[in-house]
N, C-alpha and C positions, 0 to 999 in steps of 0.2 A: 312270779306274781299271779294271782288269783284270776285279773282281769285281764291276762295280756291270752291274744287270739295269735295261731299260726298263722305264718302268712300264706296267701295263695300263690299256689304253684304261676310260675308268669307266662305256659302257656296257658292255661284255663284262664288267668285274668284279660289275658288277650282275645281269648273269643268271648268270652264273661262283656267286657268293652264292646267289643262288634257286634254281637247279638242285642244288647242294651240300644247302641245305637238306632238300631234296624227297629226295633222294639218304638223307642221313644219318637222314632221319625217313618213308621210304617205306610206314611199318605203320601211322602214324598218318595218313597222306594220303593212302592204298591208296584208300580210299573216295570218299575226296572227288571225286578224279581219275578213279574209276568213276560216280560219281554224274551230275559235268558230263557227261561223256562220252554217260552214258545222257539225258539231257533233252538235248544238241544233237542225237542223232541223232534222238529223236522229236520233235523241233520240226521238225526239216527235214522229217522224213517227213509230218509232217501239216500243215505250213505256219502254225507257230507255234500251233496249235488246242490243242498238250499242257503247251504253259506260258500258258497263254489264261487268265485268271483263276478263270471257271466250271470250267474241267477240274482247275486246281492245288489249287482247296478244295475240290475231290471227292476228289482226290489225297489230300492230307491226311486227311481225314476217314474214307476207305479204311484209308490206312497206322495210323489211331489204334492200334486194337485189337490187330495187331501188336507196334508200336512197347510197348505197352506190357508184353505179353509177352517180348520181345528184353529189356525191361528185366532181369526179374527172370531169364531164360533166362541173362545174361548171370554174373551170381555165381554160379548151380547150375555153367556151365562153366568159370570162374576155380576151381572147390575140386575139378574133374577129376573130375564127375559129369554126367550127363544126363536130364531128365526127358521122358520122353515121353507121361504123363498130360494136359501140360498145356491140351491141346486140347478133350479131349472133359470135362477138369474145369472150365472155362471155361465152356463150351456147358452142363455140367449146371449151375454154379453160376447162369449165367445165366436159365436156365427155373426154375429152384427160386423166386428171386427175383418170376419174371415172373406164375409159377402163384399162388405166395403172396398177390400183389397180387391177379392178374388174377381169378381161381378160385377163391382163397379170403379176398376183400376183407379179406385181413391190410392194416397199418401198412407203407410204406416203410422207416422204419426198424425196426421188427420185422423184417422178411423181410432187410434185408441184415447186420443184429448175426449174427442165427441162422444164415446164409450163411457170415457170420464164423467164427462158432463152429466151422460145417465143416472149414470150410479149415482155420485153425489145428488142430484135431485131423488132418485128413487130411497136414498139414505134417510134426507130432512122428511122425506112424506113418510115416510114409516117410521122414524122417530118420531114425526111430531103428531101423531095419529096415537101413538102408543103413550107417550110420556103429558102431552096437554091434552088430548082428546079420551085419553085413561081406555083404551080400544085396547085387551087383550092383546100382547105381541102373538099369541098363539094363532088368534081370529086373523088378526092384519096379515101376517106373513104366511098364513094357508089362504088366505086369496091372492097374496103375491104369488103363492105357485103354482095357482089354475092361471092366473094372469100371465104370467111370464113363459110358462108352457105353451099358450095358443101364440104369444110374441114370436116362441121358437119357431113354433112351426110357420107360421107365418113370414119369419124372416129366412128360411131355407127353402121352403116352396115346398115342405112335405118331402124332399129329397137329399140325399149324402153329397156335399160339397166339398173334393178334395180341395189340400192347399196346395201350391205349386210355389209360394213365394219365398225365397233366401229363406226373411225373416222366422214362416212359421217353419221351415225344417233345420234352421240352426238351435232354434228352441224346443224342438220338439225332439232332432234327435245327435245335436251337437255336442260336443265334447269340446276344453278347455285346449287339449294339446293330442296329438296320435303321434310325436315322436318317441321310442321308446331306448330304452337304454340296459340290454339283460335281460329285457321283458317285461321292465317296469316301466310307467310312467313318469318321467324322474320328476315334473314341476306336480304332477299329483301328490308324491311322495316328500318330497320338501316343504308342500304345503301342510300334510300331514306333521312332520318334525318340526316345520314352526309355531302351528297351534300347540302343541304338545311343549315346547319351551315356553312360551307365552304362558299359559295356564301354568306350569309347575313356576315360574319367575312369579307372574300376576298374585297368585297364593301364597309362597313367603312373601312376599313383599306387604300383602294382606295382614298377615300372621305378627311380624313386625308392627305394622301402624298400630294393630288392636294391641298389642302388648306395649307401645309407647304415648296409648291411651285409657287402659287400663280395662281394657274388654279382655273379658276374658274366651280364650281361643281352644278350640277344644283338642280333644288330648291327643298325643303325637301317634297314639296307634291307629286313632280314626283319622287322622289326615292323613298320616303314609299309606294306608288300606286303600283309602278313597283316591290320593294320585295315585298308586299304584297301579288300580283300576281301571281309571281314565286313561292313563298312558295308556296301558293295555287295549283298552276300548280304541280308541284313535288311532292307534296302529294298523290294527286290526283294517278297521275301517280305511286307511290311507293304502296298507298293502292289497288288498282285492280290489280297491279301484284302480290303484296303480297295475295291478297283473292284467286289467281288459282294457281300458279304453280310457280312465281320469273320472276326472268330477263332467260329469255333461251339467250341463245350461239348467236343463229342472231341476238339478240337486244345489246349481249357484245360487238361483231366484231360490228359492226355499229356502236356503241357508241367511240369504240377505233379509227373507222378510222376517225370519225370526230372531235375527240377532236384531233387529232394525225393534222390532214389538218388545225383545226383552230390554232393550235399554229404555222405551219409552214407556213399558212400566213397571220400572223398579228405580230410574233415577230421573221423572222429569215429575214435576208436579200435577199434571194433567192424568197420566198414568195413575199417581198413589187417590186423585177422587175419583176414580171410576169403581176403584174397588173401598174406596167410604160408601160411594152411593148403593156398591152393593151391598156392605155390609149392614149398612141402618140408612137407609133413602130418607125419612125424617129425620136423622139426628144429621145427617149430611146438609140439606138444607136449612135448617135452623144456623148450621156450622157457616153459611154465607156461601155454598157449593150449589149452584144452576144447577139441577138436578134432570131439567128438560132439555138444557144444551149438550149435559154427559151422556144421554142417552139417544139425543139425535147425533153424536160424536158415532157414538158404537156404534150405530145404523151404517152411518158412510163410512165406518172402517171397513164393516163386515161386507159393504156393496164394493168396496174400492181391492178387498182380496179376493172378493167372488169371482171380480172382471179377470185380474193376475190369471185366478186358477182357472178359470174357462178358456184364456188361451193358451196356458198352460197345455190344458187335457186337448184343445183343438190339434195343437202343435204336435201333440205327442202321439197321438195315433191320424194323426195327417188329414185331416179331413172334419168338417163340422155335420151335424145330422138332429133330426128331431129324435133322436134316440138318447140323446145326452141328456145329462141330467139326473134321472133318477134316483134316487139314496143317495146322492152325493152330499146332503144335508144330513142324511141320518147317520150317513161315515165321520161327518165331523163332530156332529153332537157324541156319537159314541166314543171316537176319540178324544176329544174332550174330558167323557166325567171317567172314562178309563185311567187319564192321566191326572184324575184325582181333581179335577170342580167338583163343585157342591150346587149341589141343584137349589139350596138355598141362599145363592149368593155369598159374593165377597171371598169366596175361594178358587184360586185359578192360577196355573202359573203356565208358560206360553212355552217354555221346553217341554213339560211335563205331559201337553196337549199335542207336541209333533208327535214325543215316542207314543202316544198313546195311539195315534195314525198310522206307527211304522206299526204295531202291534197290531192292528185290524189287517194293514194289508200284508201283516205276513203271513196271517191266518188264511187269506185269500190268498195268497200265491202259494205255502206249503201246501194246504189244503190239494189245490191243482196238481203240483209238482206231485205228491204224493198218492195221486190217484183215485183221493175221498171223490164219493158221487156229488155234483154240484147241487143236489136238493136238500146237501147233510149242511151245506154253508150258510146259510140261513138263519138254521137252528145255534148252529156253533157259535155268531156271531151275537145270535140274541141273548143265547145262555153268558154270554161272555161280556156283555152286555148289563144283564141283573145281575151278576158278581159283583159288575165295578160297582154301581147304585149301595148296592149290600155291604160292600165292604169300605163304602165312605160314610153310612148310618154307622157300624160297627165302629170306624174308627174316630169319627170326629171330638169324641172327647176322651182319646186315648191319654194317661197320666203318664207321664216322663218315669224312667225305671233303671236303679243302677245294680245291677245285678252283680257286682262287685260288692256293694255294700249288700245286698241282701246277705250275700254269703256270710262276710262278716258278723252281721245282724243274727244272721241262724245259728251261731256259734255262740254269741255271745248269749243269748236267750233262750238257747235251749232247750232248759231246765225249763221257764216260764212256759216256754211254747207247748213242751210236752203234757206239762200239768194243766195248763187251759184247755188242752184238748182231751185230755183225761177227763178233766171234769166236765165237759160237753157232754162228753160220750156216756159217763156216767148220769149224768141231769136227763138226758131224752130217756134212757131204761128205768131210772124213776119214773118220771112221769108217764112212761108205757106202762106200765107194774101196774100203777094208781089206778088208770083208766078201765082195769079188769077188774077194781074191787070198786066200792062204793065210796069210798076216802073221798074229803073233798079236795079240789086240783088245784087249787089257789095258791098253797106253799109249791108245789112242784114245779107250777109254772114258773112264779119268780124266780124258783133255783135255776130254770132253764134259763128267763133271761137274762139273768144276773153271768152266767154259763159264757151264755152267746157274747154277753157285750164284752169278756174278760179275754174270748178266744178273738174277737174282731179286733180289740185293742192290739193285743200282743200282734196280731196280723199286719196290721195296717202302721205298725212302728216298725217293723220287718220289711214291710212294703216299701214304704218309702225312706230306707236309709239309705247313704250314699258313703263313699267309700273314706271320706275325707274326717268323718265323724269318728272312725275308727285308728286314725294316725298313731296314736298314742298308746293304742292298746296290741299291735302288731306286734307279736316276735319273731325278728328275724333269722 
């Protein structure tokens, strides 16, 4: 038959598949593909020493207190706000706590309710400052961190205050279990193969409901790629914490507060208006959505993870100081639009804002391990920094692409595609020719665009075909 195309070879349709994938979902894999990227080059550079078990649960446990920041950083820039308090409110929530214990042998739980108390008021006043008094978040929350800054100092007395208590050295440099079994951690490593069964059961199981609903579920080479992956990834992960010491305490708390943020917004109703209010704040309130309540909400989320990661970071290197603090807002915000938010709101998803944490402090800890001078870290982070920005402009209205059917499509129109380009090519050396004599341009010109519009068509029918269109005309 005339119109029947070979078929594709079925490796090339399988990376054809995967590349398309990657392709059409570039803002959700932006990171990922930044992340690998950054651990093979500092593996090479240090001769595997930066994915070394000892370095990766240093790694982790570095990235904690971020990560948990980027958390809640993460909905303040979904509702097209920004807080830049939340550093030095961290650092003071943290010594408040440390002092309470340490200085004035308060209760653990006393000192962190009362901590609570804070936050949640210092949340509604800068929500409601920002959302009914229309006070730039920008303005309000750089006065929150000249404010909170003199709090610091003032609540440390200008001076380093170790912890001595259980609590902050079980959290700061605890581990789940130290019995080992071969060398490994076995309840680390079990925990590892039961997230790993959970996810591959949870995903058929998915796969099934959508197909006895009539969703349709995407193709079998991108789902066995992508567990394949994940397995791999989780392994990985579960074997070098299990070969030093387990999951410590800052890698629990951060794991809790993100699975605790992804389910509350992706499956509770309060979650899906926070990212209405960012996506259109007037068509959200029209919609019957408090628009002043969602954004005093975000405020005391972001003060209630601030407190977390201030004792988090106290805990973790033993001691509270008026040194704390510093860019620990501008690590979250960068982690953040790294992990693919949109600075214009309504875009944000809460795993995608941790890797984007892990991704900053790997760049800080390879950077170290590898010997770069500490005035190059800066620059790295800034450059790395206007990428993500760049590459969420570049990609926000990326067009879905099935490079399966292009192929197809180029086969089938060949002959089309080659003649439209012919006559392109021929249309611009007319109307060059014209331009050296006195001829008038007016026929040349429409032959050009008459040219253009025939090569755009043929294009953009090529563009967007998909592989399903071509069924019938396959020969196998």
């Amino acid at each position: 038959m005339k119109n029947e195309i070979k078929k594709i070879n079925p490796v090339l349709r399988y990376f054809y598949v995967i590349i398309s994938m990657f392709r059409t979902n570039i803002r959700d894999y932006g990171m990922y593909i930044a992340l690998t990227i950054v651990f093979l080059i500092f593996a090479i550079m240090t001769n595997g020493l930066f994915l070394g078990p000892i370095n990766f649960t240093n790694l982790l446990n570095q990235t904690a207190y971020v990560a948990v920041l980027a958390v809640g950083m993460t909905l303040v820039i979904v509702t097209r706000q920004i807080d830049l308090s939340v550093g030095y409110l961290g650092a003071f929530l943290g010594a408040y706590v440390v002092v309470s214990v340490e200085n004035l042998h308060g209760s653990i739980p006393l000192a962190l309710f009362s901590a609570l108390l804070i936050t949640v008021f210092v949340g509604i006043f800068k929500g409601f400052f920002v959302a009914k008094i229309k006070v730039p978040s920008f303005v309000i929350t750089l006065a929150g961190m000249f404010i909170f800054k003199g709090f610091l100092m003032l609540m440390t007395n200008n001076r380093t205050i170790p912890t001595s208590n259980e609590f902050f050295n079980k959290i700061g440099v605890g581990y789940l279990s130290t019995a080992k079994i071969g060398g490994l951690d076995m309840i680390t490593f079990i925990m590892g193969i039961l997230i790993v069964i959970l996810i591959v059961v949870s995903s058929i199981l998915k796969r099934r409901k959508n197909r006895k609903l009539g969703i349709e579920n995407e193709s079998k080479q991108i789902y066995i790629t992508k567990t394949l992956f994940v397995i791999f990834v989780l392994l990985f992960i579960a074997f070098n914490l299990a070969s030093y010491r387990g999951v410590s305490y800052l890698l629990l708390i951060t794991l809790v507060v993100m699975l605790v943020y992804f389910f509350f917004t992706t499956k509770t109703t309060l979650g899906r208006r926070i990212y209405a209010v960012g996506g259109n704040p007037e068509a959200a309130e029209l919609s019957g959505i408090k628009v002043t309540t969602i954004i005093i909400i975000v405020f005391i989320s972001m003060g209630i993870l601030a407190l977390i990661s201030g004792v988090m970071y106290a805990s973790y290197v033993q001691n509270t100081s008026p040194n704390h603090g510093p860019f620990w807002e501008l690590y979250a915000i960068a982690a953040t639009f790294i992990g693919g938010a949109s600075a214009s709101g309504g875009i944000g998803k809460i795993v995608n804002s941790v890797i984007g944490a892990v991704v900053i402090m790997s760049l800080k800890n390879g950077m170290a391990l590898a010997g770069f001078d500490s005035n190059i870290e800066p620059i790295v982070l800034g450059s790395v920094l206007l990428m993500a920005v760049v590459f969420d402009i570049y990609t926000r209205n990326i067009r879905p692409v099935d490079l399966v059917g292009m192929y197809y499509a180029k086969r089938k129109y060949a002959e089309e595609y080659t003649k439209a380009k012919q006559n392109l090519k021929e249309a611009k050396q007319k109307l060059a020719s014209a331009k050296k004599t006195d001829e008038p341009l007016i026929e040349y010109e429409y032959e050009l665009t008459n040219a253009k519009s025939q090569y755009s068509r043929i294009k953009n029918k090529i563009r967007s075909s998909n592989e399903e269109d071509y069924q019938d005309m396959i020969k196998v």
